[in-house]
PyMOL Python script that loads the backbone (N, CA, C, O; Angstrom):
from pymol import cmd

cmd.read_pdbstr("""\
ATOM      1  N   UNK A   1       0.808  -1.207   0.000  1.00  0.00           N
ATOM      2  CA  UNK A   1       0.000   0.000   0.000  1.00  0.00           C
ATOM      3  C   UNK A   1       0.853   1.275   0.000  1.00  0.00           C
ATOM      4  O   UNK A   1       0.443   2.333  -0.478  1.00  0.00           O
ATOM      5  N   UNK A   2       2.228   1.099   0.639  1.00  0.00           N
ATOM      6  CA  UNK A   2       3.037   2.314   1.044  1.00  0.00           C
ATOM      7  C   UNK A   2       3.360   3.099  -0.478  1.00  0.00           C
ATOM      8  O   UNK A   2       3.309   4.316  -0.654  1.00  0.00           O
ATOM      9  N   UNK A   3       3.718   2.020  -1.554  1.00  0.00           N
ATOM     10  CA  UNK A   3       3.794   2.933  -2.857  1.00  0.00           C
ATOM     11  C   UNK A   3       2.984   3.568  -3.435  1.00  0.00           C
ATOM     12  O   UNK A   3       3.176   4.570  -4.124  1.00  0.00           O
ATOM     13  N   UNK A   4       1.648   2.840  -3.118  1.00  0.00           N
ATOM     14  CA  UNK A   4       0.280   3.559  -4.280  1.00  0.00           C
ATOM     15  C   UNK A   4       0.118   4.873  -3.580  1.00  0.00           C
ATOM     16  O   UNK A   4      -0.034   5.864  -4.294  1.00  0.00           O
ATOM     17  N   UNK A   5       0.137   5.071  -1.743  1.00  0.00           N
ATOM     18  CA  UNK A   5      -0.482   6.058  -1.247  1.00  0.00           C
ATOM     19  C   UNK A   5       1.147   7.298  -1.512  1.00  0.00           C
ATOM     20  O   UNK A   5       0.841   8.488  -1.438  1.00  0.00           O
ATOM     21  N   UNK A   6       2.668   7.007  -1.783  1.00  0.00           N
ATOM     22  CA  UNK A   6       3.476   7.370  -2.158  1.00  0.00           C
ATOM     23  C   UNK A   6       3.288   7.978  -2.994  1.00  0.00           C
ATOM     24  O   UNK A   6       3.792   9.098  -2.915  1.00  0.00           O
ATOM     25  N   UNK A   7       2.544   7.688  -4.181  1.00  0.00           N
ATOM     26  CA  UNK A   7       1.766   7.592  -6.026  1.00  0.00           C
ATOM     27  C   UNK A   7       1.521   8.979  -5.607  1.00  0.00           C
ATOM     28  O   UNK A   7       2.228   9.957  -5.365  1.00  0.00           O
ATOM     29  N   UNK A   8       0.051   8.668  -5.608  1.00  0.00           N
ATOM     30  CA  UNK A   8      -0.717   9.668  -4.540  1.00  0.00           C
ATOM     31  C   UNK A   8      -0.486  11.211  -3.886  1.00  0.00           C
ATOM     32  O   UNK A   8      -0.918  12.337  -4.133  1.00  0.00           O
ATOM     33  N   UNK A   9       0.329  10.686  -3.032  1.00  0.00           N
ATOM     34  CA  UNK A   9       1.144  11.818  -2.558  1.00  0.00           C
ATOM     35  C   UNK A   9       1.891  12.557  -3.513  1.00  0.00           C
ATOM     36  O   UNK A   9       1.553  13.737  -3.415  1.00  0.00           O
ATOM     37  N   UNK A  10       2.645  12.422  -4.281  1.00  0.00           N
ATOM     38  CA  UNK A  10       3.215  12.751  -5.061  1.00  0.00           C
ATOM     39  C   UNK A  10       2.847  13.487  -6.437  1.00  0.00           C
ATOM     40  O   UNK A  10       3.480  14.343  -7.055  1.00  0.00           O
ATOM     41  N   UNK A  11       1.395  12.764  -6.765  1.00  0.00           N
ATOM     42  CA  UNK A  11       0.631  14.001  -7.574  1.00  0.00           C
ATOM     43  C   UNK A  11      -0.186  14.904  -6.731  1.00  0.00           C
ATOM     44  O   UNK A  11      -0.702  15.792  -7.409  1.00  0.00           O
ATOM     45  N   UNK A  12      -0.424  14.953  -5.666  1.00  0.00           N
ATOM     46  CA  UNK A  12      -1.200  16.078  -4.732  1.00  0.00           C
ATOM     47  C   UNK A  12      -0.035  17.372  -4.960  1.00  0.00           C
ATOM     48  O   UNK A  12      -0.158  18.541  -5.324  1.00  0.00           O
ATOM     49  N   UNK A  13       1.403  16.337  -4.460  1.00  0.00           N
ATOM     50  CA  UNK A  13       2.094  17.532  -4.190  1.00  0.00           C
ATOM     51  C   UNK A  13       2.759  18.523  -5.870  1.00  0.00           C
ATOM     52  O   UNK A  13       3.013  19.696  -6.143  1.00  0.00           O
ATOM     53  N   UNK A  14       2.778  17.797  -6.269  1.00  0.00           N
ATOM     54  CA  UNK A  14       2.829  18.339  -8.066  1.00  0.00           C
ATOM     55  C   UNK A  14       1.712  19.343  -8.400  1.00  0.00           C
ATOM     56  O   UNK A  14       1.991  20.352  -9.048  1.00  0.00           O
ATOM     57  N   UNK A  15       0.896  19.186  -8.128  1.00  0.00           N
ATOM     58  CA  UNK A  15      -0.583  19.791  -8.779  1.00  0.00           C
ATOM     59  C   UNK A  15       0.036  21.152  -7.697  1.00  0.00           C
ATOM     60  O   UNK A  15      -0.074  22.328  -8.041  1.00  0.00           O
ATOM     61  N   UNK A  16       0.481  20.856  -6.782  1.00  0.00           N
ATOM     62  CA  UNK A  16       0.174  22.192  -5.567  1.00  0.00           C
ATOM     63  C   UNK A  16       1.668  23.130  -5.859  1.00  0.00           C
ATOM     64  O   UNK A  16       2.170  24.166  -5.425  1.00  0.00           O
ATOM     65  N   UNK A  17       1.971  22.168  -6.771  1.00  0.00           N
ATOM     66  CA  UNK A  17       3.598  23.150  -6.727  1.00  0.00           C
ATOM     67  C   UNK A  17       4.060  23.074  -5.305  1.00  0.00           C
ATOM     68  O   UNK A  17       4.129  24.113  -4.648  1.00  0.00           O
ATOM     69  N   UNK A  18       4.299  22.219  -4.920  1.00  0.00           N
ATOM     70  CA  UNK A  18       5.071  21.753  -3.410  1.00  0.00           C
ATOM     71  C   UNK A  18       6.310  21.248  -3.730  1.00  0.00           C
ATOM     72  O   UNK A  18       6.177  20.094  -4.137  1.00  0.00           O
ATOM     73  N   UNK A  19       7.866  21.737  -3.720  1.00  0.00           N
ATOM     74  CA  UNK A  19       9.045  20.964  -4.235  1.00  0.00           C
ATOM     75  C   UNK A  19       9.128  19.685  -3.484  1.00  0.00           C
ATOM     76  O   UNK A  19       8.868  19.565  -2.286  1.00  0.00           O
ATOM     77  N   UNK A  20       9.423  18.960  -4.101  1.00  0.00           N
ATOM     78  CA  UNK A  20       9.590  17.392  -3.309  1.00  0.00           C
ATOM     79  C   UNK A  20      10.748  16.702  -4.109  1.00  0.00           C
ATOM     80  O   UNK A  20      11.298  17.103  -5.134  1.00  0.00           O
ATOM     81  N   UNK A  21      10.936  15.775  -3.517  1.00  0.00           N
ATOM     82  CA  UNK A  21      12.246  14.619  -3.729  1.00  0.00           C
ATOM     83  C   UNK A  21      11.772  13.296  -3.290  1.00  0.00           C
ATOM     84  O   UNK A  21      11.020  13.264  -2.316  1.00  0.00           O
ATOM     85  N   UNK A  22      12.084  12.281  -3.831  1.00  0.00           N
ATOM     86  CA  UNK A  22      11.311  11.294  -3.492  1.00  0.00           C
ATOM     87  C   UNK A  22      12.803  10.375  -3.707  1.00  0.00           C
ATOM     88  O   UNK A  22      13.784  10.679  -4.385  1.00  0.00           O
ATOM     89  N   UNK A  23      12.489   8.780  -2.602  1.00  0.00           N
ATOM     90  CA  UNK A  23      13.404   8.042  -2.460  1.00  0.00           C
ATOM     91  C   UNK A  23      14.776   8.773  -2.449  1.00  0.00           C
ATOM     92  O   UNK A  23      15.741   8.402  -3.117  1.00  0.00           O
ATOM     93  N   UNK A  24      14.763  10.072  -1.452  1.00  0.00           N
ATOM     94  CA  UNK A  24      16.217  10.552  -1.504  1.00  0.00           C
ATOM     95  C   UNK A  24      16.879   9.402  -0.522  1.00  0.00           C
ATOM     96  O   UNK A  24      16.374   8.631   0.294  1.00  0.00           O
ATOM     97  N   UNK A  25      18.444   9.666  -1.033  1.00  0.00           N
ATOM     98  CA  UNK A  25      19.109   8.984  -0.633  1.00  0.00           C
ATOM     99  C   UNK A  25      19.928   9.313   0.556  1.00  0.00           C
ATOM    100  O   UNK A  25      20.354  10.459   0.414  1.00  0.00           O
ATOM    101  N   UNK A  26      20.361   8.741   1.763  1.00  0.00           N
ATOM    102  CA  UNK A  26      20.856   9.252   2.572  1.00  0.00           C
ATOM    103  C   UNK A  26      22.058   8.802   3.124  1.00  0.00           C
ATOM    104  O   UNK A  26      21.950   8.673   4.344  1.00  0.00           O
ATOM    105  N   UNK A  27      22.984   8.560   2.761  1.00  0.00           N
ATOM    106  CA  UNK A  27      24.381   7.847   3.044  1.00  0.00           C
ATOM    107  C   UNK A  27      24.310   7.767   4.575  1.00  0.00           C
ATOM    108  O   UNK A  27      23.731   8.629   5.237  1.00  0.00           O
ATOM    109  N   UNK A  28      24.821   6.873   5.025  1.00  0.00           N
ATOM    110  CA  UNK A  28      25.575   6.579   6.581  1.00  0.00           C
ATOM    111  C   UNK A  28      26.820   6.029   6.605  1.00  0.00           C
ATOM    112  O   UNK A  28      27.152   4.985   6.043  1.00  0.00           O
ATOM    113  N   UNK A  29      27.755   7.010   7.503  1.00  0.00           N
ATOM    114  CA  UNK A  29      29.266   6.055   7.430  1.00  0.00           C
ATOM    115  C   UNK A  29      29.274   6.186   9.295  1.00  0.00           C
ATOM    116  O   UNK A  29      28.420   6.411  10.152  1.00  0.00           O
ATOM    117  N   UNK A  30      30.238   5.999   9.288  1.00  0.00           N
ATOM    118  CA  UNK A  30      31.083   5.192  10.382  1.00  0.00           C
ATOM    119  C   UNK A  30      32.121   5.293  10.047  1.00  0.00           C
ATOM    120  O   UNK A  30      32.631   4.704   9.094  1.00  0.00           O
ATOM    121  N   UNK A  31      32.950   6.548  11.226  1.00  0.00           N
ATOM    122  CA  UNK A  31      34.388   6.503  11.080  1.00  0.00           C
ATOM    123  C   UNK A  31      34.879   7.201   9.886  1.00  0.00           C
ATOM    124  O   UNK A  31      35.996   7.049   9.391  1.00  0.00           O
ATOM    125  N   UNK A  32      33.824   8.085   9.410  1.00  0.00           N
ATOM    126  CA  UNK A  32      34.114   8.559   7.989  1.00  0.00           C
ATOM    127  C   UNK A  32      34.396   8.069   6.743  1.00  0.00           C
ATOM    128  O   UNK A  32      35.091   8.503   5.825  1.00  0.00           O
ATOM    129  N   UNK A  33      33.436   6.654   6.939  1.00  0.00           N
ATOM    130  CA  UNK A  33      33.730   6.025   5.588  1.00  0.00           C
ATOM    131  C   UNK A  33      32.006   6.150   5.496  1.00  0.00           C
ATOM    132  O   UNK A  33      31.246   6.716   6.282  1.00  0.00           O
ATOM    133  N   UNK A  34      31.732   5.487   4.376  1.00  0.00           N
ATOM    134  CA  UNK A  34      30.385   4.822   4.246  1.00  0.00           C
ATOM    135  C   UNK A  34      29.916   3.883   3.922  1.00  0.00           C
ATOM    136  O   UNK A  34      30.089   3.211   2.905  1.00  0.00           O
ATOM    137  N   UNK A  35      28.986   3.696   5.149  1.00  0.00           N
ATOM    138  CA  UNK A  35      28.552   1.791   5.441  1.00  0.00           C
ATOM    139  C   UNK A  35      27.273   1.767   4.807  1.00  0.00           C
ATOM    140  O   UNK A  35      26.734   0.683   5.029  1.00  0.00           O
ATOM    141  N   UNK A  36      26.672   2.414   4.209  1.00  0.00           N
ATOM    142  CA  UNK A  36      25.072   2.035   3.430  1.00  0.00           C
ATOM    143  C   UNK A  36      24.352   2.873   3.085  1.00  0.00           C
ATOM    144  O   UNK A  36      25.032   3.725   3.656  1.00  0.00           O
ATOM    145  N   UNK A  37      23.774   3.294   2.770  1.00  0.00           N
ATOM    146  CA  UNK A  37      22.614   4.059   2.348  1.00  0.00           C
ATOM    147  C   UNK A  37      21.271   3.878   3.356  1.00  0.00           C
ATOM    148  O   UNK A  37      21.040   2.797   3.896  1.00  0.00           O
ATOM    149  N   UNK A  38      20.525   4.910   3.520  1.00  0.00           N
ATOM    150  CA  UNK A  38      18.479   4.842   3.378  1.00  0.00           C
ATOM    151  C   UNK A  38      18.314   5.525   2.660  1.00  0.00           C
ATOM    152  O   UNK A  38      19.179   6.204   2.107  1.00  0.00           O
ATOM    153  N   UNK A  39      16.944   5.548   2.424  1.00  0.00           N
ATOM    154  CA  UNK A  39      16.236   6.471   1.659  1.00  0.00           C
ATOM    155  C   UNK A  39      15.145   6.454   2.470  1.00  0.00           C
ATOM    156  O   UNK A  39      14.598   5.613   3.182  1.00  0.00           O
ATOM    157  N   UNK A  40      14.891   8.082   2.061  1.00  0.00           N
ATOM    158  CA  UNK A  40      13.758   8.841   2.367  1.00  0.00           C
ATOM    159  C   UNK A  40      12.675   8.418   1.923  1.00  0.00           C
ATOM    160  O   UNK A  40      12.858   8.088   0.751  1.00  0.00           O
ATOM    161  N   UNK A  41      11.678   8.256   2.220  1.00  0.00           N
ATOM    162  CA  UNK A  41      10.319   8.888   1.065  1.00  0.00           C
ATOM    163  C   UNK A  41      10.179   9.586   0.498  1.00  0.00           C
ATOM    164  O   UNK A  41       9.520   9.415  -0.527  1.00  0.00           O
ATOM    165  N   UNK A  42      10.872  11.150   0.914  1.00  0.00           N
ATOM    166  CA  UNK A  42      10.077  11.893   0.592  1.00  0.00           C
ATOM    167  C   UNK A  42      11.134  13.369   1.161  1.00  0.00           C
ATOM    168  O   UNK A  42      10.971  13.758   2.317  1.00  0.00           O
ATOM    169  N   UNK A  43      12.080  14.024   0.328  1.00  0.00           N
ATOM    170  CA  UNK A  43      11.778  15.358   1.184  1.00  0.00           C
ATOM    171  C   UNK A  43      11.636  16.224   0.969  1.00  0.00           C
ATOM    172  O   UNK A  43      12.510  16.908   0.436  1.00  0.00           O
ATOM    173  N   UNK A  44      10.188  16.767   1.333  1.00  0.00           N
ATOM    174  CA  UNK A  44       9.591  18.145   1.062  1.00  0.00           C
ATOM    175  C   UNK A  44      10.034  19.708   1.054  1.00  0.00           C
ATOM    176  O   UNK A  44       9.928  20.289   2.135  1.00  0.00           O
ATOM    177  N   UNK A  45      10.328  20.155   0.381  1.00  0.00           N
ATOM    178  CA  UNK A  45      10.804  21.548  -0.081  1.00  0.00           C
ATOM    179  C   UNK A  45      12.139  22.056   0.969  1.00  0.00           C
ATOM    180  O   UNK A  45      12.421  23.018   1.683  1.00  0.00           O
ATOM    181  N   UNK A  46      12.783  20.640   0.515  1.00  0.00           N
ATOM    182  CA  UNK A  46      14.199  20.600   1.222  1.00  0.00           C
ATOM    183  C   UNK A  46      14.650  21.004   2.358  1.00  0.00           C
ATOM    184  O   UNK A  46      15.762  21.502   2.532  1.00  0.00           O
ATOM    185  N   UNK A  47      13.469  20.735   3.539  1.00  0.00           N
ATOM    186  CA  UNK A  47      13.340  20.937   4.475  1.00  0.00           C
ATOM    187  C   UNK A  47      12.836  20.067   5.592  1.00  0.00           C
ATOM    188  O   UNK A  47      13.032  20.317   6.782  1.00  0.00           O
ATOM    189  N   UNK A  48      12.297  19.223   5.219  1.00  0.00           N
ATOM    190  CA  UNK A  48      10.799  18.020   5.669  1.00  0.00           C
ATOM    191  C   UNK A  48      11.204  16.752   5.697  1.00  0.00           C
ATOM    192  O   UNK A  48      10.836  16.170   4.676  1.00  0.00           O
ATOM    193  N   UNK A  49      11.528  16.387   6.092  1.00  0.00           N
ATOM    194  CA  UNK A  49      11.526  14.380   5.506  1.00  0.00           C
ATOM    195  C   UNK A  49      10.439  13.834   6.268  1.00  0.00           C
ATOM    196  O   UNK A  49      10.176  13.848   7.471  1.00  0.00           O
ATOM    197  N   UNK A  50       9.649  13.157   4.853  1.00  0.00           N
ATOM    198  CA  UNK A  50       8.281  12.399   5.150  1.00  0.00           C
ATOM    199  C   UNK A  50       8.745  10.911   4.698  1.00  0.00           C
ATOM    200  O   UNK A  50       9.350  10.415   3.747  1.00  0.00           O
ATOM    201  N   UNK A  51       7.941  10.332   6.273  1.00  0.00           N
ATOM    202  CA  UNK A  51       7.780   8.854   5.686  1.00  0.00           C
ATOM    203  C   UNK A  51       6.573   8.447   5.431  1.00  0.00           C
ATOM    204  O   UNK A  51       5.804   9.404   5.353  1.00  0.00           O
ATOM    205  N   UNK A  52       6.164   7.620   5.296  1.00  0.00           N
ATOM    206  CA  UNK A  52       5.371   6.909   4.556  1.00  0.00           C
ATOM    207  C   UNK A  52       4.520   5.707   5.409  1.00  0.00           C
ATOM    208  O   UNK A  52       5.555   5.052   5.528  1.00  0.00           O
ATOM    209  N   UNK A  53       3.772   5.080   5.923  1.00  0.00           N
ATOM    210  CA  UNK A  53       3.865   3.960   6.164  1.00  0.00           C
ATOM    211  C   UNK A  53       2.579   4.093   6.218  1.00  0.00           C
ATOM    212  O   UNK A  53       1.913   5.129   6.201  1.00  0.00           O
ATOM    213  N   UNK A  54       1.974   2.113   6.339  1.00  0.00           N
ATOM    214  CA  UNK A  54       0.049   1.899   6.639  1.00  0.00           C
ATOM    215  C   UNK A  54       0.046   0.617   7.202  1.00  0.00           C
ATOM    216  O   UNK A  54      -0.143  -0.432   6.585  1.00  0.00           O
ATOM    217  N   UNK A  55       0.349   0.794   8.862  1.00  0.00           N
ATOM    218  CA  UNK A  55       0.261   0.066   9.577  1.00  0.00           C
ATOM    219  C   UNK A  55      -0.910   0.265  10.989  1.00  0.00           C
ATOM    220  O   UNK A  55      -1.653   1.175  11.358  1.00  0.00           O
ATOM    221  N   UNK A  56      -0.653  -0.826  11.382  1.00  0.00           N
ATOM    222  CA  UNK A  56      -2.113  -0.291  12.372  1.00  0.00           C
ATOM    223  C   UNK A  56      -1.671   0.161  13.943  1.00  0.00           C
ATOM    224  O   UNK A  56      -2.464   0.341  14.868  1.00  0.00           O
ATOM    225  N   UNK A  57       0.141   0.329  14.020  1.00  0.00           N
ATOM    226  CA  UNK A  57       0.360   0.379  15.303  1.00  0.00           C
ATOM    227  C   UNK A  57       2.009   1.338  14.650  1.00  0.00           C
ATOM    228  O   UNK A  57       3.026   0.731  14.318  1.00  0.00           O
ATOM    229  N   UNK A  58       1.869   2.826  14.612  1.00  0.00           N
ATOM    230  CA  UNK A  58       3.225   3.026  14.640  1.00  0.00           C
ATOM    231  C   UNK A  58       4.410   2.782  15.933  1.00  0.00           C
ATOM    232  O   UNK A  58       4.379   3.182  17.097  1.00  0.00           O
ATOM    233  N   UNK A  59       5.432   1.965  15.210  1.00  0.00           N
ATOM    234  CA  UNK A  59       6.178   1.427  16.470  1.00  0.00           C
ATOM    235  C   UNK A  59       7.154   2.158  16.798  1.00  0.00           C
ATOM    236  O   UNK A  59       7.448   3.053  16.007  1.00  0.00           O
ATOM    237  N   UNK A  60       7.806   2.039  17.821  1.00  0.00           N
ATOM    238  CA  UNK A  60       9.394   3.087  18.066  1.00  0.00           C
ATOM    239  C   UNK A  60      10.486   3.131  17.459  1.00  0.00           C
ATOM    240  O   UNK A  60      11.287   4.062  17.540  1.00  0.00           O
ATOM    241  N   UNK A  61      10.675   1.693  16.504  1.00  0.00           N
ATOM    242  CA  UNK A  61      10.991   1.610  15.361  1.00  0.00           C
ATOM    243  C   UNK A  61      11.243   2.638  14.283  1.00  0.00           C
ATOM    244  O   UNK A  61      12.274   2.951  13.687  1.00  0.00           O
ATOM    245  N   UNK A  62       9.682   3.180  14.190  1.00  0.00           N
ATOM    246  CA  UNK A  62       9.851   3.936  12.874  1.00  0.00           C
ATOM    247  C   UNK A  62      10.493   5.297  13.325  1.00  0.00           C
ATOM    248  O   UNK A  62      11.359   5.754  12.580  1.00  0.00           O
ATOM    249  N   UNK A  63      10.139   6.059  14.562  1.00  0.00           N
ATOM    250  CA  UNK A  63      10.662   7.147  15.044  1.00  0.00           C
ATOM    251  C   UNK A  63      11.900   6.914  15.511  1.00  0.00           C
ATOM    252  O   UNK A  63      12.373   7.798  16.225  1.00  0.00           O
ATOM    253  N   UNK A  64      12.530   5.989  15.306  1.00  0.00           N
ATOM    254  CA  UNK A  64      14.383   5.696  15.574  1.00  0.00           C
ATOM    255  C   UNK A  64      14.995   6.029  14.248  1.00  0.00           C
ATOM    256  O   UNK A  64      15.969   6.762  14.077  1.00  0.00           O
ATOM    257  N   UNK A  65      13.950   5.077  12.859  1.00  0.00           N
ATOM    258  CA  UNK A  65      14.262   5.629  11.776  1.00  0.00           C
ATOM    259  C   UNK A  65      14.568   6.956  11.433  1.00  0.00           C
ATOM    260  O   UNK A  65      15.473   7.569  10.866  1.00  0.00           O
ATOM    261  N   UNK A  66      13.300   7.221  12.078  1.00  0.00           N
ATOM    262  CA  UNK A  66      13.408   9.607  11.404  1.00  0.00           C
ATOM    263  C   UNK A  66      14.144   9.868  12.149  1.00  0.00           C
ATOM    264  O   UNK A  66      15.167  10.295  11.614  1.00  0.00           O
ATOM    265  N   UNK A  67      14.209   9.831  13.708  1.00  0.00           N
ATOM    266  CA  UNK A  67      15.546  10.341  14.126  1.00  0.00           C
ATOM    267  C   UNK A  67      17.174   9.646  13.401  1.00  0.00           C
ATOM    268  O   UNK A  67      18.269   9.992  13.845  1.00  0.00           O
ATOM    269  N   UNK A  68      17.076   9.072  12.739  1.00  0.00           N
ATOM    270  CA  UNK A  68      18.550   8.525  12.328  1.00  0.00           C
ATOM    271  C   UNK A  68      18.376   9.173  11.100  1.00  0.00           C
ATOM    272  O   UNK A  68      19.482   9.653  10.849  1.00  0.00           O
ATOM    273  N   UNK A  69      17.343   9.546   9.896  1.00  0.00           N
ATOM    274  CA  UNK A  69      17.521  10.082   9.219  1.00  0.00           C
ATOM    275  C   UNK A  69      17.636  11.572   9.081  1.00  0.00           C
ATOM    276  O   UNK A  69      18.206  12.190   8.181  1.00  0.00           O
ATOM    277  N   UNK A  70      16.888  12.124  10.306  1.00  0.00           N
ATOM    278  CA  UNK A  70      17.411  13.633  10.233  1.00  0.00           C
ATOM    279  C   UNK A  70      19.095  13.729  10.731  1.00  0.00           C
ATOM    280  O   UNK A  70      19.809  14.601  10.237  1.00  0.00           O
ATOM    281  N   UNK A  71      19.580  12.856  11.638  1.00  0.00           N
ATOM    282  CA  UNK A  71      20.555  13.198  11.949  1.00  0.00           C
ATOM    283  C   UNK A  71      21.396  12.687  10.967  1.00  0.00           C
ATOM    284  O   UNK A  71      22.571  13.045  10.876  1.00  0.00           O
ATOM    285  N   UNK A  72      21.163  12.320  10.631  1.00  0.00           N
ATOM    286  CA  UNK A  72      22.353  11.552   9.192  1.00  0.00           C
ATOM    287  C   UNK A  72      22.081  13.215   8.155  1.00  0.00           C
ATOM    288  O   UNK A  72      23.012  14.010   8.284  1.00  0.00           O
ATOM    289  N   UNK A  73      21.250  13.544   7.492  1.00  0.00           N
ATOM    290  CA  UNK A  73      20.772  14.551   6.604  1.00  0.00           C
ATOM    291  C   UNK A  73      21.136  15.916   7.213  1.00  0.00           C
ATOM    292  O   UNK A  73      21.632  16.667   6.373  1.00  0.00           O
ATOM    293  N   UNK A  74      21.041  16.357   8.249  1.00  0.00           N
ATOM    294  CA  UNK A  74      21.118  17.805   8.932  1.00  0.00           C
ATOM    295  C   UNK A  74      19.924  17.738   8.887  1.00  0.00           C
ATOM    296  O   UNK A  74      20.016  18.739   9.599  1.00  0.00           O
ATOM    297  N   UNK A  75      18.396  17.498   8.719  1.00  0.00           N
ATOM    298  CA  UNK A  75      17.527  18.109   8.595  1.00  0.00           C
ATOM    299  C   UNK A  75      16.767  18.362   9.940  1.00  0.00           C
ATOM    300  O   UNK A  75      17.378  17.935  10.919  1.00  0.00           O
ATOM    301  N   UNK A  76      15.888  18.802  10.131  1.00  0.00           N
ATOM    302  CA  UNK A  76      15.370  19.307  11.400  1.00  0.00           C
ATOM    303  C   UNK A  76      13.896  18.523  11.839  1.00  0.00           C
ATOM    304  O   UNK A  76      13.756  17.910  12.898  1.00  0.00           O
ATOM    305  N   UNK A  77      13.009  18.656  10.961  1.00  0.00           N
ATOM    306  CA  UNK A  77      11.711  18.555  10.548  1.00  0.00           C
ATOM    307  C   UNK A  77      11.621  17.041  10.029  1.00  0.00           C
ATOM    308  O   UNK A  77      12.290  16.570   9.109  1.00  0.00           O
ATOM    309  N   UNK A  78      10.675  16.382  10.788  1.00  0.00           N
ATOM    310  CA  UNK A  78      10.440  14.798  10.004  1.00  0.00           C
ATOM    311  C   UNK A  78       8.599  14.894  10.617  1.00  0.00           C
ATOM    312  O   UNK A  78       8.029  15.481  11.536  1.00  0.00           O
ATOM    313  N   UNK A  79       8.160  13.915   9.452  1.00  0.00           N
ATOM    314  CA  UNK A  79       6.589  13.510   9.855  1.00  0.00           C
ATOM    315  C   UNK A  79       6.636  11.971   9.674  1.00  0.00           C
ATOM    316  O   UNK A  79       7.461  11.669   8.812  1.00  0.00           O
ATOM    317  N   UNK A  80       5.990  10.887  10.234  1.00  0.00           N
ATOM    318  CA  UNK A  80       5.762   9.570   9.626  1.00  0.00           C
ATOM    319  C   UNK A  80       4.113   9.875   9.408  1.00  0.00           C
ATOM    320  O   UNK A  80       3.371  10.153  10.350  1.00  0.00           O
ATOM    321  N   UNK A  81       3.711   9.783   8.131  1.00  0.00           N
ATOM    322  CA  UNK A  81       2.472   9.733   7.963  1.00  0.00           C
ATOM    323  C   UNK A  81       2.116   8.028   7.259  1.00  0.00           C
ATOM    324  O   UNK A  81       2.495   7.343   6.308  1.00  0.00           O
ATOM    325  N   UNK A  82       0.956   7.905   8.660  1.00  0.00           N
ATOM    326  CA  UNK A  82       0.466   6.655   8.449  1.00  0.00           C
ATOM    327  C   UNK A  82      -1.001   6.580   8.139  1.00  0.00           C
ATOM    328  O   UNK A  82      -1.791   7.170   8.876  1.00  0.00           O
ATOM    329  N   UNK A  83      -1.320   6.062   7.354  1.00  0.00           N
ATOM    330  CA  UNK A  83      -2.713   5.330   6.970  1.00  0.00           C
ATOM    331  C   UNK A  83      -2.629   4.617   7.512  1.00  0.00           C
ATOM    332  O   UNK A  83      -1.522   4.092   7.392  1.00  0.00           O
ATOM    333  N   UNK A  84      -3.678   3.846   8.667  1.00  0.00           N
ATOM    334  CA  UNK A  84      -3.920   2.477   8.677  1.00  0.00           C
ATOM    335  C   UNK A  84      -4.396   2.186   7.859  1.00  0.00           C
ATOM    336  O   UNK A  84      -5.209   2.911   7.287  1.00  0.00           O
ATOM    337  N   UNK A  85      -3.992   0.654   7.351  1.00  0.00           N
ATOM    338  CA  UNK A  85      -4.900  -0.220   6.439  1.00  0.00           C
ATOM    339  C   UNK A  85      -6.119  -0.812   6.692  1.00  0.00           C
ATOM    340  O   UNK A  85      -6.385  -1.379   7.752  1.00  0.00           O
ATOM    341  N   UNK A  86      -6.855  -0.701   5.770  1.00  0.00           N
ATOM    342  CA  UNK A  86      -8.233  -0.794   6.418  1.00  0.00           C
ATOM    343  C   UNK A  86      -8.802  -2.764   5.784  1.00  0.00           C
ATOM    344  O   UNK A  86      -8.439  -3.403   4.796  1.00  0.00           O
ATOM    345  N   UNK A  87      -9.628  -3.065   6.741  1.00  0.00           N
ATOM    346  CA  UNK A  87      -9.774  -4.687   6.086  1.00  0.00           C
ATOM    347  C   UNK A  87     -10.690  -5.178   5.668  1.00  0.00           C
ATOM    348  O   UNK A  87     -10.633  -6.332   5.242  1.00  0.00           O
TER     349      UNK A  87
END
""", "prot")
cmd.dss("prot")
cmd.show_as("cartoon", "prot")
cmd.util.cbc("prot")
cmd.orient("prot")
C-alpha cells in the first residue's frame, strides 16, 4: 500500500507546486567512511523528511528511523504519515 499512497502523494504535491524529492538517498558512514545508504520517502521543499507507512500500530521503530535520518541529513523537521490499512 506504502507505494500507491506514495503515487498519490506525489501528484497532490505536483498539482500544488510543493518541491519534493522522493526516495532521496541518505548515506551513513562510520568513522568517515560509508557503510550504506536509506532512503527517504520523501523530502519536502528541502526541508521536511516524510515517511510513509500503513500500519495499524506506529512502532518506536519507525521514530528511531526519522531520528537517524534527520541526523544523518542535517535536517530538522520529520513527519511519519500513516494510513492504517483498512480490512
Amino acid at each position: 500500500m506504502e507505494p500507491i499512497y506514495g503515487t498519490a502523494l506525489a501528484i497532490e504535491l505536483e498539482e500544488r507546486r510543493i518541491p519534493f524529492r522522493r526516495e532521496v538517498p541518505i548515506p551513513a558512514r562510520y568513522k568517515g567512511r560509508a557503510v550504506g545508504t536509506y532512503f527517504a520517502d520523501f523530502i519536502i521543499d528541502d526541508r521536511v523528511i516524510l515517511e510513509i507507512k500503513c500500519v495499524t500500530t506506529v512502532l518506536p521503530l519507525f521514530r528511531s528511523q526519522m531520528i537517524t535520518y534527520l541526523r544523518l541529513s542535517g535536517k530538522r523537521l520529520g513527519l511519519i504519515l500513516n494510513s492504517e490499512p483498512r480490512c
